[in-house]
C-alpha positions as CSV (number, residue, x, y, z in Angstrom):
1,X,81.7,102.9,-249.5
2,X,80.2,106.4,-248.3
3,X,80.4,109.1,-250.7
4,X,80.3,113.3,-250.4
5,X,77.9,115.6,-250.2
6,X,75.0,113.3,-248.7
7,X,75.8,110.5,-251.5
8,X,73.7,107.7,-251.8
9,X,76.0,104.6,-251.1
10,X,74.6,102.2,-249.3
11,X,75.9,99.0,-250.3
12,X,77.4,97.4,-253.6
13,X,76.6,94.4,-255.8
14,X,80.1,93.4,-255.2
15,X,79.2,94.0,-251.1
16,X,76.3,93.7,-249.1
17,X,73.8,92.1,-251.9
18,X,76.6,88.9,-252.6
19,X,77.1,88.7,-249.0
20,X,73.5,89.3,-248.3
21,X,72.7,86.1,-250.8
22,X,75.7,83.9,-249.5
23,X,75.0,84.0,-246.6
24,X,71.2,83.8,-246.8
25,X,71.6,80.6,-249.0
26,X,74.1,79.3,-246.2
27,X,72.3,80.2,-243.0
28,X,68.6,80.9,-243.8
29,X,67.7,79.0,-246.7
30,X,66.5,81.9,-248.6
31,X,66.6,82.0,-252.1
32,X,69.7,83.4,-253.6
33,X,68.8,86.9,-254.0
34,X,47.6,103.8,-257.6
35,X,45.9,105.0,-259.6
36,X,47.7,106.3,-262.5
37,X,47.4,110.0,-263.6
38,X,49.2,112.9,-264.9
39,X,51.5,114.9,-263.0
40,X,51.4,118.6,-263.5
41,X,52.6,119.8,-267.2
42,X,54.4,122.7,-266.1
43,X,56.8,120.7,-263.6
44,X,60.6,121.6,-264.7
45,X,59.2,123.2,-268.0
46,X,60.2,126.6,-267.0
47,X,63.1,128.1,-264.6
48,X,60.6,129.9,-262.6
49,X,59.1,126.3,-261.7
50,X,62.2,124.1,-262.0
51,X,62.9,120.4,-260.1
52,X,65.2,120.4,-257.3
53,X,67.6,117.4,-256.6
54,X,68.3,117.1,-253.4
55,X,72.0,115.3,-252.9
56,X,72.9,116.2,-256.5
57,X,76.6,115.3,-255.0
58,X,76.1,111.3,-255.3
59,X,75.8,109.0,-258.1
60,X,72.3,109.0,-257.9
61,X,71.8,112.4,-257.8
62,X,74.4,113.5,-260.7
63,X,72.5,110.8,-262.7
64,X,69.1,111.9,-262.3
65,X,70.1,115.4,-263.0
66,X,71.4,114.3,-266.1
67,X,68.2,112.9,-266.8
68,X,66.2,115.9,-266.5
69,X,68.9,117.9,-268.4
70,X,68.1,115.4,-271.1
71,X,64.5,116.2,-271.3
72,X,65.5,119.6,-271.4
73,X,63.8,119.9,-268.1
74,X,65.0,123.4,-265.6
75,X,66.5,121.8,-262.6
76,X,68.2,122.9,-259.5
77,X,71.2,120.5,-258.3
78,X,71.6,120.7,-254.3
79,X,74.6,120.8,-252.7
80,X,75.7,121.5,-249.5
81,X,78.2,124.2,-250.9
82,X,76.1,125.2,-253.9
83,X,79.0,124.5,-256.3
84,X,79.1,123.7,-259.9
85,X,79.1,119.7,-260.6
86,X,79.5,120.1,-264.2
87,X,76.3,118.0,-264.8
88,X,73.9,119.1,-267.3
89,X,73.5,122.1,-269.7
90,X,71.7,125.3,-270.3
91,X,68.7,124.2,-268.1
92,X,70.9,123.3,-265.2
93,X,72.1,125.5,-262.3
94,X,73.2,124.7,-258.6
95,X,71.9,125.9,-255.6
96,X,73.0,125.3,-251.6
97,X,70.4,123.1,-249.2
98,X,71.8,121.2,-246.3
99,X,69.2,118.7,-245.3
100,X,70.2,119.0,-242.1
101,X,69.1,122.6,-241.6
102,X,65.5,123.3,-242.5
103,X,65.7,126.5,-243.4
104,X,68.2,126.2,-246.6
105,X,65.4,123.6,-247.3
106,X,62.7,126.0,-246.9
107,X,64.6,128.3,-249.0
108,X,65.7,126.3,-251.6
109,X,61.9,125.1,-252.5
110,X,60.5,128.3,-253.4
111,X,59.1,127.9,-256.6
112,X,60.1,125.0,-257.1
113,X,57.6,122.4,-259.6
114,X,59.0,119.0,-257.9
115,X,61.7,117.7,-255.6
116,X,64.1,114.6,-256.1
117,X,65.7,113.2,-252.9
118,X,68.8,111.0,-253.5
119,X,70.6,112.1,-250.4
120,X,72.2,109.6,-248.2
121,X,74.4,109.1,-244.9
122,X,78.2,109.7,-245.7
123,X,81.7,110.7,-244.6
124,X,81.6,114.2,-244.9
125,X,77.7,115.3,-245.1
126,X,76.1,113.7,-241.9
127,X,75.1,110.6,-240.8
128,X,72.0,108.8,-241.2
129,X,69.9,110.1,-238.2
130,X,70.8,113.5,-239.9
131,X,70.4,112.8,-243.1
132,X,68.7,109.7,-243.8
133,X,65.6,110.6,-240.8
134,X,66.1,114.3,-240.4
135,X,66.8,115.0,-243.6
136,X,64.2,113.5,-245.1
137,X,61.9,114.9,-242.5
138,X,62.8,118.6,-243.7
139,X,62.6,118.0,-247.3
140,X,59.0,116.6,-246.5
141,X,57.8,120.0,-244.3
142,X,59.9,122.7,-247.1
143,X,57.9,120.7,-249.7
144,X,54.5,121.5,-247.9
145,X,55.3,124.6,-246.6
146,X,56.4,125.6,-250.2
147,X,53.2,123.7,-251.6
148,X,55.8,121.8,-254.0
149,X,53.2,119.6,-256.2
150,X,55.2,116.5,-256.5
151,X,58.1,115.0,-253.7
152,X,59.8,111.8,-254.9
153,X,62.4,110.2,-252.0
154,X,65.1,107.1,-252.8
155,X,65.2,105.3,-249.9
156,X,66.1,101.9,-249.7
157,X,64.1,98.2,-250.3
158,X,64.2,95.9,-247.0
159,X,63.7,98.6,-244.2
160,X,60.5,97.0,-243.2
161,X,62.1,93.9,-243.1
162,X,64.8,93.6,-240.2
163,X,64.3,90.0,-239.9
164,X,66.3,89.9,-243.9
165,X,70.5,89.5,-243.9
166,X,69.5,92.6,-246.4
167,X,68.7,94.7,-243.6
168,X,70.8,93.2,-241.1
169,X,74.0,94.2,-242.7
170,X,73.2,96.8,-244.3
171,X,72.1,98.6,-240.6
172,X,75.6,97.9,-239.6
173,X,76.6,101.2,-240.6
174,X,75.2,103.6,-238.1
175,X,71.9,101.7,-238.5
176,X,71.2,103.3,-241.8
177,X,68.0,101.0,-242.2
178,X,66.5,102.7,-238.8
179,X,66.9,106.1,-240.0
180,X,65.9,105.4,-243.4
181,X,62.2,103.5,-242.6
182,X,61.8,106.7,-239.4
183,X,62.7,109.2,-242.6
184,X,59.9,107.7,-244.2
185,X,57.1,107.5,-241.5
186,X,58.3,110.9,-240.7
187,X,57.2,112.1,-244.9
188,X,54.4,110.0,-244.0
189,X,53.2,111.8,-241.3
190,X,53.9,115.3,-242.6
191,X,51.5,114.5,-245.8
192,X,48.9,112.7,-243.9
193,X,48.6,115.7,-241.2
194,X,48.9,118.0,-243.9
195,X,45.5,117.6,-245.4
196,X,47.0,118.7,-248.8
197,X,45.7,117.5,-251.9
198,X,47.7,119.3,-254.4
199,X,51.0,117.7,-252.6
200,X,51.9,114.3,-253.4
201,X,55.1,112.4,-252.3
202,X,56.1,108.9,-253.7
203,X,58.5,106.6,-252.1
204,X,61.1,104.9,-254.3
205,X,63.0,102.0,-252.6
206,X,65.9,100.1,-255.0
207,X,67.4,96.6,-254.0
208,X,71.1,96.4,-254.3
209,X,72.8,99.4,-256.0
210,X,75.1,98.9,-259.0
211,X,77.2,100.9,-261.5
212,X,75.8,99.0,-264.4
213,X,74.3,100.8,-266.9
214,X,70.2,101.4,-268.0
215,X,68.7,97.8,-269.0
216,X,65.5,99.5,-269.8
217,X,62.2,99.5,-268.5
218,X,62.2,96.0,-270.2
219,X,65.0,94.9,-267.5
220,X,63.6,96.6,-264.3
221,X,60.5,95.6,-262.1
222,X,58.5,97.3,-259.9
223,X,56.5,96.2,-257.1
224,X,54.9,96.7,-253.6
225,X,55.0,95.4,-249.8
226,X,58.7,95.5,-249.6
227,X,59.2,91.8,-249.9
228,X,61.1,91.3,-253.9
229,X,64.4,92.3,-254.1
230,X,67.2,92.3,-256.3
231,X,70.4,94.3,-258.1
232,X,69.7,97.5,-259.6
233,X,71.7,99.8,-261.5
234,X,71.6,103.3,-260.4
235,X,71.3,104.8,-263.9
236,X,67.8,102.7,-263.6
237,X,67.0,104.0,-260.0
238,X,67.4,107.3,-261.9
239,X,64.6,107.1,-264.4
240,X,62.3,105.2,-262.2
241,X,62.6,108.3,-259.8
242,X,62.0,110.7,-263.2
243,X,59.0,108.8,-264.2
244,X,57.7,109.1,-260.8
245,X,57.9,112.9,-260.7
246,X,56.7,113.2,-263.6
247,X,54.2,110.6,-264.6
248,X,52.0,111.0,-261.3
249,X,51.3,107.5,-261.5
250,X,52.7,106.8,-257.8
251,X,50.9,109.7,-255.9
252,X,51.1,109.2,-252.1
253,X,52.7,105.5,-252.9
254,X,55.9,103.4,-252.1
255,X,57.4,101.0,-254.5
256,X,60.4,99.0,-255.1
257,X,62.3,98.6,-257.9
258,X,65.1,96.3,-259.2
259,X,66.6,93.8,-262.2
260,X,64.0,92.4,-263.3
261,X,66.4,90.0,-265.7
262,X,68.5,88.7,-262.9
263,X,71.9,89.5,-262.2
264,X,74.8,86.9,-262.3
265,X,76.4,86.4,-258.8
266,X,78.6,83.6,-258.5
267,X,78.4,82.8,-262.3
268,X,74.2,82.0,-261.6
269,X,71.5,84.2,-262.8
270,X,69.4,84.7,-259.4
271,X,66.5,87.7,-260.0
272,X,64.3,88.5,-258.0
273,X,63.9,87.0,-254.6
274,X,62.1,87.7,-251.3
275,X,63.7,89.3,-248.8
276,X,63.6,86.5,-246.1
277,X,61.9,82.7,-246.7
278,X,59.1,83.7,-243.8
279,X,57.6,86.9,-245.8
280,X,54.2,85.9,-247.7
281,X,54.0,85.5,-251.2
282,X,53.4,88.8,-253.7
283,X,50.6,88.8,-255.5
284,X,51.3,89.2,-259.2
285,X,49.2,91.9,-259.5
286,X,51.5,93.6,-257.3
287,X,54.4,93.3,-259.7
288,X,54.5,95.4,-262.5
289,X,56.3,95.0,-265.8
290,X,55.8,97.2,-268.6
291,X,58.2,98.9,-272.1
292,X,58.5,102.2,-270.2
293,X,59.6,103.2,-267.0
294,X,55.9,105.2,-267.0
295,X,54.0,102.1,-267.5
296,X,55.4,100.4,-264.7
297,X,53.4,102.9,-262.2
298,X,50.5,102.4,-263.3
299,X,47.8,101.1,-261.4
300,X,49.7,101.3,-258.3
301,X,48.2,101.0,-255.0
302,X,48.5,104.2,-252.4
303,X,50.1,103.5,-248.7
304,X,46.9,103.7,-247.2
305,X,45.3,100.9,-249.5
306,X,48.4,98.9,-249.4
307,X,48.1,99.1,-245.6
308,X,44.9,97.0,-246.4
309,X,46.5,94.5,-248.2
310,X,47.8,92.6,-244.9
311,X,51.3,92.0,-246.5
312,X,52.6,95.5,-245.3
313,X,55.6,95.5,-243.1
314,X,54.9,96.9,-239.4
315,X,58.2,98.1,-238.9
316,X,59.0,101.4,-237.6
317,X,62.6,101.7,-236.7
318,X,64.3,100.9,-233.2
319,X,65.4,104.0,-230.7
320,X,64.2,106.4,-232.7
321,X,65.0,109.9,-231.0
322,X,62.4,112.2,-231.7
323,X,62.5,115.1,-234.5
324,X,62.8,118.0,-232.2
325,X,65.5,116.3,-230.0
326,X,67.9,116.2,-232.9
């Protein structure tokens, strides 16, 4: 279920999302289930400014390098050995960064016009207070330190929402959801005390991750408060984490994403759902639809105005060692 080279496994639409809406339907009656701008033009348009994707080893991060190779984009995949992943073409090289130190971080930023981080706890790379909190913790302080304009971070929907069978079982493995929301408050913090305004950061949290291939903007929907949820292929978690570099249209945001079609678990097509039966209702103009992947960022709301909104999970994480401790 864990892959290499800080993959991005978490749990499968086969796994923890059926179980998650079995046993939600059986135990908790839940439902089976910014200002838009532009980012900077030169961003991955030259080698001497290229994107860097951290945990280019998983299946996110092999797919989102493809993307950019696609575009004919420069991008550096990030490895913990460096090596070769066979991903891409002219405009694609490989460099080493484990998360885990900061200084490969620090290293491997220089330069650098954007930052894609897909890494995740697995077997062989680190765990998820390593990876998932401290891990994500460095990539946020290189990023400053190397005044990177634009810092996009995969996390996962439902880690502000313990109370969900989402979360729940999910944290069973070395409570993955902890480290991923302290990762978070961690970027959070390190951008806020920053004072920066020429570095932005956008969270990116999918529902359910699946091997099925790109629906399409059309088939994907994108929304705020971390209360939707559904399936979503990675290949679409992919160019929903492109568009975000690129499109600037979720500066200093979070957002989730998933099918916006509805997936078919247990022969029944069950879209998007909340996350637990006690969470308030979204607003629609919280959701976002659109034909490109672009248009659905637009006139997102920042994490300070969403914090307004009073629909904002509070939570934080439970025995969360502290940075330098680690």
């Amino acid at each position: 279920m864990f892959e290499d080279d800080f993959g991005d496994e978490r749990f499968t639409s086969k796994d923890a999302l059926t179980l998650t809406i079995s046993t939600a339907v059986t135990f908790s009656g839940l439902l089976p289930a910014f200002a838009s701008g532009s980012a900077p033009s030169s961003i991955g348009q030259s080698s001497k400014s290229p994107i860097i994707v951290v945990g280019a080893g998983g299946k996110t991060g092999r797919l989102v390098l493809s993307e950019l190779a696609s575009r004919g984009l420069y991008a550096v995949g990030l490895t913990r050995d460096g090596r070769d992943l066979g991903v891409g073409g002219a405009t694609v090289s490989y460099g080493r960064g484990d998360v885990t130190e900061f200084d490969t971080m620090r290293e491997a930023f220089k330069g650098a016009g954007g930052v894609i981080f897909t890494a995740s706890a697995s077997k062989k790379g680190g765990d998820a207070k390593h990876v998932d909190y401290l891990g994500v913790a460095n990539t946020a302080r290189a990023a400053l330190e190397n005044n990177v304009p634009r810092l996009v971070v995969v996390s996962s929907g439902a880690v502000t929402r313990p109370e969900s069978i989402g979360f729940k079982i999910t944290n069973v493995f070395g409570r993955i959801m902890d480290y991923k929301i302290a990762g978070e408050e961690a970027l959070r913090s390190a951008y806020s005390s920053s004072g920066s305004t020429s570095s932005t950061y956008t969270v990116v949290r999918p529902g359910g991750l699946s091997d099925s291939p790109s629906t399409g903007a059309s088939g994907v929907e994108v929304s705020q408060g971390d209360i939707l949820s559904a399936e979503i292929g990675r290949e679409d978690v992919a160019l929903v984490a492109v568009a975000a570099l690129l499109s600037g249209g979720a500066k200093d945001a979070t957002i989730e994403c998933y099918g916006s079609k509805g997936e078919t678990l247990f022969g029944a097509k069950t879209g998007a759902s909340k996350l637990a039966k006690s969470l308030p209702e979204v607003p629609e103009k919280f959701i976002h639809r659109a034909e490109t992947f672009e248009g659905l960022l637009e006139n997102l709301l920042s994490d300070k105005e969403m914090k307004e909104t009073g629909i904002v999970g509070g939570y934080k994480g439970t025995k969360i060692e502290a940075l330098e401790d680690l």
